[in-house]
N, C-alpha and C positions, 0 to 999 in steps of 0.2 A: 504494500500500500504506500502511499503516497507519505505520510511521517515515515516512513523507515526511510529514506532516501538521505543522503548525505545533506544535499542541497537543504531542502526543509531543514534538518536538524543542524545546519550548519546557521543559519539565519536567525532561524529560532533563539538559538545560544546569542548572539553575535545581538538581535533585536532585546532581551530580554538584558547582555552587561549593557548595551547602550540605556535602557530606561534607567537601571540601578546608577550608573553614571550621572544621568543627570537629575535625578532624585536626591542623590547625594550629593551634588551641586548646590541645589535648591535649599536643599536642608541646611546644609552648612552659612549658606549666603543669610536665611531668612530666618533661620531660628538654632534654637540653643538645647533642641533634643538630641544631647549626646548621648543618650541611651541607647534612641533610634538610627540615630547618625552611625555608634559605633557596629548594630547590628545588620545596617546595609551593607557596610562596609564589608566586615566579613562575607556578606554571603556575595557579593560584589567580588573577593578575591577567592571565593569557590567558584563563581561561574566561568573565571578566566583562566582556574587552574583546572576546570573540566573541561574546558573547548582545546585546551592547550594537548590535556589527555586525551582528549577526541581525533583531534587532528595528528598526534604522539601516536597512536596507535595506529591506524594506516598507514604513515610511514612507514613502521617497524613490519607491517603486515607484507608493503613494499618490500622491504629488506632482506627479509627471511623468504620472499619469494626469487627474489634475487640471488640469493646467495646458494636458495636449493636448486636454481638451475645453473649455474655454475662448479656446485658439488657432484653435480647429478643425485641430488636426495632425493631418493621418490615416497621418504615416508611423508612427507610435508602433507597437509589434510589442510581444506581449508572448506569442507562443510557445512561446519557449524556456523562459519563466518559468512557463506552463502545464503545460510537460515536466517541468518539473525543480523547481521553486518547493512552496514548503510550503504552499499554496493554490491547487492547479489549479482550481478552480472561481471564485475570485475571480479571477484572470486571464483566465480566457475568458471571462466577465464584459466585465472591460475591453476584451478584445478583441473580443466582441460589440458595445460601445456605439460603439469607435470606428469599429467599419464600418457601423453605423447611422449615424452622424454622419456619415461620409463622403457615405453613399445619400442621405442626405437634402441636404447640399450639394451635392451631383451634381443633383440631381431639380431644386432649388431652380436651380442654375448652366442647366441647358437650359429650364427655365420660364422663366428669365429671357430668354435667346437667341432662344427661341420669340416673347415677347412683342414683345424689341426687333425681331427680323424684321418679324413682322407691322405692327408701328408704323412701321417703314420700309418699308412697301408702298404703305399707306393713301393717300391724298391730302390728308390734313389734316396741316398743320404742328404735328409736339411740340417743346415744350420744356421740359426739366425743368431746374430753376432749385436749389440747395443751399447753403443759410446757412450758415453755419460759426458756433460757437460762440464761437473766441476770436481774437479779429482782431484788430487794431491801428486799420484804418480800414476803412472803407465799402467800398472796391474790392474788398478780400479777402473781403468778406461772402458773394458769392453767385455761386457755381459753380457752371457749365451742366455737369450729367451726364449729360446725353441730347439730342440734338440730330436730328433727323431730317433723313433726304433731302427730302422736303415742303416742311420749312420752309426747307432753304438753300433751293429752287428758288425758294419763294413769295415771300421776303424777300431773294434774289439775293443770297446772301449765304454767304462760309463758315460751317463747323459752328463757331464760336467756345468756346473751354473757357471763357472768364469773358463775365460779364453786362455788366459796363462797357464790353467791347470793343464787344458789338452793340449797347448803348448808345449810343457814338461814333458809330457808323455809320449808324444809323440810330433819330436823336429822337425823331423822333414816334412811331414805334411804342413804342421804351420808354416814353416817357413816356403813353401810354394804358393800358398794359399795369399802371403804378404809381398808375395812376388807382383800377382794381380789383384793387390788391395783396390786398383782404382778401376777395377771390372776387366773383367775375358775370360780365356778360358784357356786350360792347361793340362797336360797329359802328366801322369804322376804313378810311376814307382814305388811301391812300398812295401815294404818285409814285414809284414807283422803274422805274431806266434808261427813264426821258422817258416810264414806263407809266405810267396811272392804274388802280389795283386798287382792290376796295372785300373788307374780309376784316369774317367775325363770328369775334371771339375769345373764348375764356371762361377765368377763372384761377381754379384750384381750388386754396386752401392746404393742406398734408398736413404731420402729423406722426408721423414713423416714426422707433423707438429713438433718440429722445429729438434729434432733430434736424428741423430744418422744411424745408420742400421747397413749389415752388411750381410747378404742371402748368400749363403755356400753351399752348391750345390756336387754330388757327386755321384759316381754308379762306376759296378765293376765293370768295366768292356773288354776285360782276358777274355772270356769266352767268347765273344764277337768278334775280339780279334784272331785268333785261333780258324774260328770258324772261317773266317777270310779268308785267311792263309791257309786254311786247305783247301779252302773252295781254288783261291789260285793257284795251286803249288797242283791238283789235279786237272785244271785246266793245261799248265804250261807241260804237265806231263804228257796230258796227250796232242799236244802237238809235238813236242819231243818226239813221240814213238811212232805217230804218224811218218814226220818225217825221214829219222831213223827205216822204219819199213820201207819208205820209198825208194831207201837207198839200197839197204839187204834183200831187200828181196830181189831185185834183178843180177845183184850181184851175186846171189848164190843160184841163179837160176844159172846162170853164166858161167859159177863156177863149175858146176853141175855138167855143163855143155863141155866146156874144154877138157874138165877130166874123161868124159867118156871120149875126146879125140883122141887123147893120147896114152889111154890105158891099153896096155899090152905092145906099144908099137917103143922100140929101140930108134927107130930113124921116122922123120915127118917128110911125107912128101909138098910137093907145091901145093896144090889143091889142099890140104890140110892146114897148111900154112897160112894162105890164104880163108878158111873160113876161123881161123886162129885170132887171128888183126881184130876184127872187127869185136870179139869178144874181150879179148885183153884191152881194145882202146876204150869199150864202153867200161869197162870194169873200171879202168882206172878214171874216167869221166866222174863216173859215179862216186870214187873212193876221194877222188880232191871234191867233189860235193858237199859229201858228210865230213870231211875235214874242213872246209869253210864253213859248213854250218856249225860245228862245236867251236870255232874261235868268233864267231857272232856271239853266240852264246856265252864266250868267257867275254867278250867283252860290254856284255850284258852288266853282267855279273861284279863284272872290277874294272868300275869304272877309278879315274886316279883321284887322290886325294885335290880338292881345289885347292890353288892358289890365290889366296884374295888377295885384292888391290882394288883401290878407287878409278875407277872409269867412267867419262861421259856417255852419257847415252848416245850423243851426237858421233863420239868417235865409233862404238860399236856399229851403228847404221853405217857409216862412213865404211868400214872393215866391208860390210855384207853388199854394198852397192858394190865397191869395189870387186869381189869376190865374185859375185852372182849375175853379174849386167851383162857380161860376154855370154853368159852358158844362158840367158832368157833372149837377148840379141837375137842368137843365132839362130833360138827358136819361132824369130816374131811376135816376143811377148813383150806387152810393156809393163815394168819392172819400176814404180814408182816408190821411190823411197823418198819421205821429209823427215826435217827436223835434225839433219846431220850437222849442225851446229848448235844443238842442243848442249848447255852447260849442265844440265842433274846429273849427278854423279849415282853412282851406286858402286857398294863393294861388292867385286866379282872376279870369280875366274875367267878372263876375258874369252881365251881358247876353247874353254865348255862352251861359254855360251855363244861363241860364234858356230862351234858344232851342233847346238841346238835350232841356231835359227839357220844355216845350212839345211837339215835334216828339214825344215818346215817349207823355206823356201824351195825346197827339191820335191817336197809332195806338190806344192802349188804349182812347179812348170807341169808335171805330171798328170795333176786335175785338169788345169785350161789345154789342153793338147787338143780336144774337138772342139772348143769353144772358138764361133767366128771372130769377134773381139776379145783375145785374152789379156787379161790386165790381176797384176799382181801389185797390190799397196800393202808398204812397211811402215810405220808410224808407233808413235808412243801417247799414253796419255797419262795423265795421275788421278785418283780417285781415292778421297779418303789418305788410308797412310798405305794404298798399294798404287804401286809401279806398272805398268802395260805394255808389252810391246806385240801390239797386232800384227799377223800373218793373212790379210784378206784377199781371196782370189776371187772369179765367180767363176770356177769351173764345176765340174759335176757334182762337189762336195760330198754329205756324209747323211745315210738313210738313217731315219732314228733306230731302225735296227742294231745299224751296223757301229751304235755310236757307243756301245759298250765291251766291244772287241776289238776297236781299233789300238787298243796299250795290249792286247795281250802279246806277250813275244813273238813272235815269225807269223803273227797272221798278217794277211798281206791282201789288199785285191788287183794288185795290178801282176800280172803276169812273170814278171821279173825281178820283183821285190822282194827284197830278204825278210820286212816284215819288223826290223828293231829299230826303225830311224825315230819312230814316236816313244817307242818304250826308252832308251836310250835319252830322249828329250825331254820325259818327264821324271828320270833320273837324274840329271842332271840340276834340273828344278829343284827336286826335293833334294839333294845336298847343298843348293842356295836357301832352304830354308821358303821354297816357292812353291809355284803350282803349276799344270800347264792346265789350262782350258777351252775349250771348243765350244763354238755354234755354228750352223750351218741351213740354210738355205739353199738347195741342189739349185747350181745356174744361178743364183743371182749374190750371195756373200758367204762364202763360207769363212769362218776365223779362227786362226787357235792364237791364243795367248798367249806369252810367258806371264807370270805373275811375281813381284819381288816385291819385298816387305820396304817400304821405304819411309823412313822416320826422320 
């Protein structure tokens, strides 16, 4: 109703000290009832110490609503002050928002639950790492607030509340882990209980309400890798043994043929002689075959240790123009190469990697061979902290088929091809600590990359 309202009861108070105000004016001015006088008075300094409580009191009502959305209090009840209070509408208010606050810390507390559950299902090790702002020294800096099942198992290890302690425990892993404090990712070694593990770990720094946090993530990839390495080791096998039989088997077919000419006979006539040649010269055709193909092979295999030194980019182009312009000339290719006075340097083995982009630019005259306009471009670019150096042709390029066989050793689709010029080019890479990569478009770009890390 209409007297419960502040307004009303605010006036009311405020009309009733202004009468006693001037009542007591009056009284004083006109007459000499101090009996009367001093009993206005008092109640004159009750009605100003009640409006002061009146108004005293919704502030603090204010306050404690302030304060409980700030704490996130959600016992704070304001009810009764709904009921009764000179603002039932700003009360349920308040008590609307604190149970909104509550819903939402509720929703916010089981999302959180929900997520640690499932992070403690996973098979990858979490660990979440939390600096603290104001510390005295480095130990107290960084507290572990999330620790998974995963990671004790993987790292054999309790769930540790602080960083130093799994520090102690275990060196090398911190110490890699502070290798990429400022985020990436890192292939990592570790012997633990007489095991040998190999984990990929990745560290993502995060800052939430004004505090930094560090997400360490990890998983064992021994067995993936393993399983790699056999999946390739019986790929390269059987192209080994294919090739090998290519070879043995005519040769002992052959062998085969000339022991029966000459078994039993002391002397060879001409006619003997003659169908003799032909078998002896395929046999040895065949035997320097399979002896070039095992020193392909060794030199798969052992490749030389680099030599680094700082090199311009501009000078390596300069090398491969040099080197490559006559042998595409003579084909009627054109063989554009930019940027041969480029100053970025990069540390490298210059000799590998003029062998590797050799081996690229020799598949490229190879591709454009039926293409009516063949055009081959060599160029560099930078992106991020990697380095580029493009091999683009538009000859017949690379079928998505065919685009996860072209590294396997001696596979080959050109006719005459040994089949190691790519596998050989992405070794090469990977001992600069690089990559080699491909796209392709049949007929219109095909590219393979060199990739180097450039800081």
């Amino acid at each position: 109703m209409f007297y419960q309202r502040f307004t009303f009861r605010l006036i009311l108070r405020l009309l009733v000290i202004n009468i006693l105000i001037i009542l007591l004016i009056y009284l004083i001015r006109n007459t000499k009832l101090w009996f009367t006088i001093t009993g206005i008075s008092i109640i004159l300094t009750g009605a100003i110490f009640n409006l002061y409580h009146y108004i005293d009191q919704i502030r603090e009502d204010i306050q404690r609503f302030i304060l409980a959305v700030k704490t996130r209090d959600a016992t704070l009840n304001f009810k009764n002050k709904a009921t009764r209070g000179s603002f039932p509408e700003l009360y349920d208010s308040f008590s609307e928002v604190i149970q909104a606050q509550k819903d939402i810390q509720l929703e916010r507390d089981s999302m959180f639950q929900l997520i640690r559950a499932i992070l403690e299902q996973v098979p990858v090790g979490v660990i979440v790492v939390r600096k603290e702002q104001t510390v005295s020294s480095e130990i107290s800096m960084k507290e572990i607030v999330f620790f998974n099942q995963a990671a004790s198992v993987l790292l054999g290890v309790p769930a540790y509340k602080y960083w130093h302690r799994l520090s102690q425990h275990l060196p090398a892993f911190a110490e890699e882990i502070n290798a990429i404090s400022a985020g990436g990712k890192r292939f990592i070694e570790l012997k633990i209980q007489e095991k040998l593990i190999q984990l990929s770990a990745e560290v993502i720094p995060l800052n939430l309400y004004q505090r930094d946090y560090t997400i360490i993530s990890f998983q064992n990839i021994k067995d993936e890798i393993e399983q790699k390495e056999s999946e390739a080791w019986n790929r390269l096998i059987g192209v080994i043994s294919h090739e090998i039989l290519n070879s043995i088997t005519p040769i002992s077919s052959l062998s085969d043929t000339v022991s029966s000419l000459i078994e039993g006979r002391e002397q060879l006539d001409r006619e003997t002689l003659e169908d003799l040649r032909p078998a002896i010269q395929t046999i040895r055709r065949r035997s320097e075959g399979l002896l070039d193909f095992v020193k392909d092979y060794r030199l798969i295999a052992e490749l030389p240790t680099p030599v680094l030194q700082y090199h311009t980019i501009g000078e390596v182009l300069h090398h491969i123009r040099v080197l490559m312009q006559p042998f595409a000339s003579g084909r009627n290719i054109v063989l554009a190469i930019a940027n041969t006075s480029a100053k970025v340097s990069l540390k490298i083995d210059l000799k590998l990697v003029e062998q590797a982009l050799i081996n690229l630019v020799t598949n490229s005259i190879h591709a454009v061979e039926e293409v009516e306009r063949p055009l081959i471009n060599i160029a560099y670019r930078l992106e991020q902290n990697r380095l580029y150096i493009d091999v683009c042709d538009n000859g017949k390029g690379v079928s998505p088929e065919l685009m996860e066989k072209i590294f396997i050793p001696f596979f080959t689709t050109r006719k005459n091809g040994s089949g190691i010029g790519l596998t050989i080019t992405r070794n090469i890479m990977k001992i600069h600590q690089g990559n080699l990569e491909v796209s392709s478009i049949p007929y219109e770009k095909t590219t393979f990359s060199l990739v180097f890390r450039y800081e």
